[in-house]
C-alpha positions in Angstrom: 4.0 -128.3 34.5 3.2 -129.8 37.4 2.6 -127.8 40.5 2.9 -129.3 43.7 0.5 -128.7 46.7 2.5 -128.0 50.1 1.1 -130.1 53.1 1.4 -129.0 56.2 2.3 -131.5 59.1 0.5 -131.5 62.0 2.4 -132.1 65.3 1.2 -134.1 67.6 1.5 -132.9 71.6 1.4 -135.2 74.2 -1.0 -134.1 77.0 0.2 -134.8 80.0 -2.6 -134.3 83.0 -1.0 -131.9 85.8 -2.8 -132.8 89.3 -3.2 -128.7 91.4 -2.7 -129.3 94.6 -2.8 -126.1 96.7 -0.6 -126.7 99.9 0.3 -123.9 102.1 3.1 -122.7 102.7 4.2 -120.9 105.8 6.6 -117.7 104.7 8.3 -116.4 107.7 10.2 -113.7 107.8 14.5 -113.6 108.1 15.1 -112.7 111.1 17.1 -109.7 112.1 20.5 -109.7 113.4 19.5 -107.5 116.5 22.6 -106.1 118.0 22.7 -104.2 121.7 23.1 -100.5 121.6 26.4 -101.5 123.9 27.9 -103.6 121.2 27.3 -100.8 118.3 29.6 -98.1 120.2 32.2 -100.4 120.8 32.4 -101.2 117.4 32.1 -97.6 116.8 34.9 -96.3 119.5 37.2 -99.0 118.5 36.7 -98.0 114.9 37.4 -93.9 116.2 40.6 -95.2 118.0 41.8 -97.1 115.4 41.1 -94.5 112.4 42.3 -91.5 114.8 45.7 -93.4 115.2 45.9 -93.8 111.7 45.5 -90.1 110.9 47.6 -89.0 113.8 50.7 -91.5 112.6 50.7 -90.6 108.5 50.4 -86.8 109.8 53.6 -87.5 111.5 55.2 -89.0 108.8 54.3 -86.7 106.6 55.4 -83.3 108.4 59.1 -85.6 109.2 59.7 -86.9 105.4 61.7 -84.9 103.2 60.7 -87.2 99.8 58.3 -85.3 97.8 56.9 -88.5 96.7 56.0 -89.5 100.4 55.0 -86.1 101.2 52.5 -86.6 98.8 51.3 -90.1 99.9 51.6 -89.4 103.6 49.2 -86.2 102.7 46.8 -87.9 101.3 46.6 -91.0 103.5 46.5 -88.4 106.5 43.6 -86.7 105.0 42.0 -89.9 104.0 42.2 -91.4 107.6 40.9 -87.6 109.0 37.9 -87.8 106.9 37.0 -91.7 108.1 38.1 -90.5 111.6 35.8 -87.6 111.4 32.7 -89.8 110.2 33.0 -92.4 113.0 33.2 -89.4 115.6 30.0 -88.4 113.8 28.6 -92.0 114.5 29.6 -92.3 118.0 27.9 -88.6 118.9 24.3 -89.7 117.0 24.5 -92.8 118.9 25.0 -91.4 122.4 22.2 -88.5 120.8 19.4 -91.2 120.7 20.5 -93.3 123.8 20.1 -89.7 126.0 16.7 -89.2 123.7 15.5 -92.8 124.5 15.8 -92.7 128.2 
């Protein structure tokens, strides 16, 4: 029997020359949308009003409706709305906190 020899092929890679240039590059930094202290508690007390109306208008509904389905809903969209309500009135008092600390 014959026995055959394996040859390996050898692949040739093109070189390709790569100039370095080193160019600098200025990196400046995003700038940050830098709102007034006024403009956060407006957005804040019109948030309060807004959420406080809410709660006050599903706990109406909920004490006048006779469904127990929208007893349920009116319940939970009351207590939702008293929660977000609540956390915005927490907002508003830090706010006017560190305006009467930064003065």
């Amino acid at each position: 029997m014959v026995v055959k020899k394996k040859v390996k092929k050898v692949i040739k890679k093109s070189v390709r020359k790569v100039s370095k240039k080193t160019t600098k590059k200025v990196v400046r930094k995003p700038k940050k949308l830098v709102r007034s202290d006024r403009l956060k508690i407006n957005l804040v007390l019109k948030n309060l009003i807004l959420f406080a109306i809410l709660f006050i208008l599903s706990f109406v509904i909920y004490n006048v409706s006779n469904n127990e389905i929208y007893n349920n809903l009116f319940f939970l969209l009351s207590m939702i709305f008293g929660f977000v309500s609540l956390a915005f009135l927490i907002v508003l008092l830090v706010f006017f906190f560190l305006r009467t600390m930064k003065k």
